[in-house]
N, C-alpha and C positions, 0 to 999 in steps of 0.2 A: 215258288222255287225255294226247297232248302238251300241251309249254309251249304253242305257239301259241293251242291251241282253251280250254285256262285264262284267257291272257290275254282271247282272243275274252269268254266268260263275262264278265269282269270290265269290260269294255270298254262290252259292251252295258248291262250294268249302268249305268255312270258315263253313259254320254248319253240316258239316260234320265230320270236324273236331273236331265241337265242342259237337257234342255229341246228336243238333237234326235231325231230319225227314222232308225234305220239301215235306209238303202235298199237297200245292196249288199254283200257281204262274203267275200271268200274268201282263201287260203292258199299262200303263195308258198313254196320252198325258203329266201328270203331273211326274208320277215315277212307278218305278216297286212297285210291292206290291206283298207279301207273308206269305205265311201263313205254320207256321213252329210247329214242335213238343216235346216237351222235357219229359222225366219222374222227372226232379229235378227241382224248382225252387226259390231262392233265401233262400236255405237249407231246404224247403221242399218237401217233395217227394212226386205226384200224377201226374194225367196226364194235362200236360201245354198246351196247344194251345194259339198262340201268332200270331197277325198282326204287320209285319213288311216291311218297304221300304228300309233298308240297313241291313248292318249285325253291326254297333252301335249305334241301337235303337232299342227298341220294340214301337209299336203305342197302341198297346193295347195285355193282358194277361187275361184268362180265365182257371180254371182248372176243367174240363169237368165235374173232379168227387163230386168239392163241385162250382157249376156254379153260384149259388148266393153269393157266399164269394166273396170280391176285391180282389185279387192274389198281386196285384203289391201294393208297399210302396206310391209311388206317388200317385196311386186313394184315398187308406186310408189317406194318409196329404192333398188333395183335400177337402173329404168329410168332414173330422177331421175342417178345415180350414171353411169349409161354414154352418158346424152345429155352429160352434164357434161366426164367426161373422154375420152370418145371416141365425138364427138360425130360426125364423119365415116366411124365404123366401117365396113365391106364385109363381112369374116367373121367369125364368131366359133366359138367352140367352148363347148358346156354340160356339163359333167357334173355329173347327173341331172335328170331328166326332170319327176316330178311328175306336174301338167296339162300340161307344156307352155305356161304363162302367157310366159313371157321370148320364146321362141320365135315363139309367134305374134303377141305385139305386134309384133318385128320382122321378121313375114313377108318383107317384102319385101326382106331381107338376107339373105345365104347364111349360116345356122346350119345346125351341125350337134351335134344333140346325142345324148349318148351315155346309155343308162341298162340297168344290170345288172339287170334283174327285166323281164323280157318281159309280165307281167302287169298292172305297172303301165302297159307302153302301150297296152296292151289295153282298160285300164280306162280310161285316159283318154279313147281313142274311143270309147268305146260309153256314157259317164256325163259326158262332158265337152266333147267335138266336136271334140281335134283329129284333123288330117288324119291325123299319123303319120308327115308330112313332114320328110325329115332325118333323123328318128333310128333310130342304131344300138344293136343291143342286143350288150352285152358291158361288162366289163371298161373303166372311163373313161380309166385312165393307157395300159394296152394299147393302146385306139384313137386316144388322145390322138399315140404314137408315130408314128403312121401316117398323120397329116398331115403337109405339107412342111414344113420350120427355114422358120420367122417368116413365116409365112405368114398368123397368126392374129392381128387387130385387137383379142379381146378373149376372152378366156377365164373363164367363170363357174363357179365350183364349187361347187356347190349338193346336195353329195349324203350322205346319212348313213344310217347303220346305231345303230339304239336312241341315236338324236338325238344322236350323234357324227359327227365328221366319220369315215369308214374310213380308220384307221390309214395304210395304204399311199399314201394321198392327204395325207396331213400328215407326209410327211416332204422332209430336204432333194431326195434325188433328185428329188424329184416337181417339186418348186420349180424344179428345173435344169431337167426337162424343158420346165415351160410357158415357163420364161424362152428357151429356144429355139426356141419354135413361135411365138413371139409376134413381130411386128412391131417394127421400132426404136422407135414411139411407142403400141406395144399396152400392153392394162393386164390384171392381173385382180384380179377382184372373188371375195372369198371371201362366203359366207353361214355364221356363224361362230353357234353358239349355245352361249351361254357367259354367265355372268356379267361386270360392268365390273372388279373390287377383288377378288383373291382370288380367280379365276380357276382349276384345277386345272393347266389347259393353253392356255390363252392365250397367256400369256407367252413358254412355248415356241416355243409357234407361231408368234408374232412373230417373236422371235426365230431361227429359221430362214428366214424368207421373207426377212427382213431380210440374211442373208448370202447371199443371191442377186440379191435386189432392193433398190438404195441408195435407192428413196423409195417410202415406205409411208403410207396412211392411213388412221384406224381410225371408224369410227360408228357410235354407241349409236341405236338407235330412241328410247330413254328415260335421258339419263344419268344420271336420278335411282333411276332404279329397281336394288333390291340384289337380285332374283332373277334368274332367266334370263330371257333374250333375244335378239334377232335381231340381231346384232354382224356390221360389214360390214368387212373389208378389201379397201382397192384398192391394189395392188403394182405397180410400174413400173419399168424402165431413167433414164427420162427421168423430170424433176422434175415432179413433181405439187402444183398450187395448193393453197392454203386454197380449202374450200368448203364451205357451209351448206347439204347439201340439206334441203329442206321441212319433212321431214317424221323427221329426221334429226338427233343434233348430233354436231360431228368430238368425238374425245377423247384422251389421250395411255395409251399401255401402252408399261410397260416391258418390256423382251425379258430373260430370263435369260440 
C-alpha cells in the first residue's frame, strides 16, 4: 500500500468521524483529492460540498443550495482584498486552481489561472460546475513567464503542496518574476497559511517579497488566534492604504 492510499484510510476515518460524507475520491501523481459532504458549515446550515487533499484543509467550499454565494471566509477576504486595492482590475493571473471560486466570481474579467494537477480540474467540473474556462494546466511560475512584462492587474497565489506554499513559488526569483508581469498599480495577493508569532517561514517570506516589493500588507483572518490560518499578503510597487477588510484584521510581521 502506498503513502497516498494510507493516508486515503486515514482520511476516511477522520470525516467520519467528523460528521461528513466522502462523495468522491481519487489519486493524483501530485496528492489525493476528495470531495466531501457536510450539512453545517462554518455555523451555517445547508448543504457543503468541499475539495480537499487532507483532512486539515479545505481547497475549495461550495454550498450547492445558494452555488453563487462564497461559503468560505478566505474567498470573501480575497475578493474583499482585490475590490479594495484593485478595484478596476482587467487581468489577472491565479496560481492554483482548487474550485475555481476566485475565477468565477470574476467571470467577467480576463483570468487566467494556472494549476499543476489536471485532475483537480477535472474534479472541479464534474463535482463543482466550473466551466474550465481560462485554465492552464502546468507548472504556475512556467506559465506565469509566458505572459507579457506588466501586463497583469493582479496576481493571486493560492497554491500548495502538503499545505505549504511549493518551495519554487516562495522564493526571491519568483517575487522578481510577478513583479514584472504585473502592471505599474498591479498587486499580489498571497494565500499564506501559517501561524501570526513564531512563524517557521513567514518572516522569511516577508522578508523576500519585501525586497522586491517596497509596500506590503499582511491579514490574520483571526489575530487572536495562536494556531494556523489563512494569513493574506498583498505586495505592490505603488503605496498601499491602511485597510480593514470585514472580515479580516491588517497585522505587522517582521521580515528576517
Amino acid at each position: 500500500m502506498n503513502t497516498l492510499n494510507r493516508n486515503s484510510d486515514f482520511f476516511e476515518r477522520y470525516i467520519s468521524l467528523n460528521g461528513s460524507t466522502l462523495v468522491y475520491k481519487t489519486f493524483s501523481s501530485y496528492q489525493n483529492i476528495y470531495v466531501t459532504e457536510r450539512s453545517k458549515y462554518d455555523g451555517t446550515v445547508g448543504k457543503f460540498r468541499m475539495l480537499q487533499f487532507s483532512f486539515d484543509g479545505i481547497q475549495g467550499i461550495i454550498n450547492l443550495e445558494q452555488p453563487q454565494s462564497l461559503a468560505a471566509s478566505y474567498s470573501r477576504i480575497t475578493v474583499n482584498l482585490i475590490d479594495h486595492y484593485a478595484s478596476d482590475f482587467n487581468k489577472g493571473f491565479i496560481i492554483g486552481h482548487g474550485i475555481g471560486t476566485i475565477s468565477s466570481y470574476y467571470s467577467h474579467k480576463h483570468i487566467v489561472t494556472a494549476e499543476i494537477d489536471p485532475l483537480v480540474v477535472e474534479v472541479s467540473k464534474k463535482y463543482f460546475g466550473h466551466t474550465g474556462k481560462n485554465v492552464l494546466v502546468g507548472d504556475g511560475q512556467a506559465l506565469l513567464k509566458n505572459q507579457e512584462a506588466q501586463s497583469q492587474d493582479m496576481i493571486f497565489l493560492d497554491a500548495y503542496s502538503n499545505s505549504e506554499i511549493p518551495s519554487h513559488l516562495a522564493t526571491k526569483e519568483f517575487f522578481t518574476l510577478t513583479k514584472e508581469k504585473l502592471s505599474d498599480r498591479g498587486i499580489l495577493i498571497i494565500n499564506y497559511i501559517g501561524i501570526i508569532n513564531n512563524d517557521k517561514f513567514l518572516p522569511t517570506l516577508y522578508a523576500r517579497i519585501l525586497e522586491i516589493f517596497p509596500y506590503i500588507r499582511v491579514f490574520a483572518t483571526n489575530s487572536k488566534k495562536k494556531t494556523k490560518q489563512n494569513l493574506f499578503i498583498v505586495a505592490s510597487r505603488q503605496f498601499l492604504e491602511d485597510f480593514s477588510p470585514q472580515e479580516a484584521t491588517p497585522i505587522r510581521i517582521m521580515g528576517k
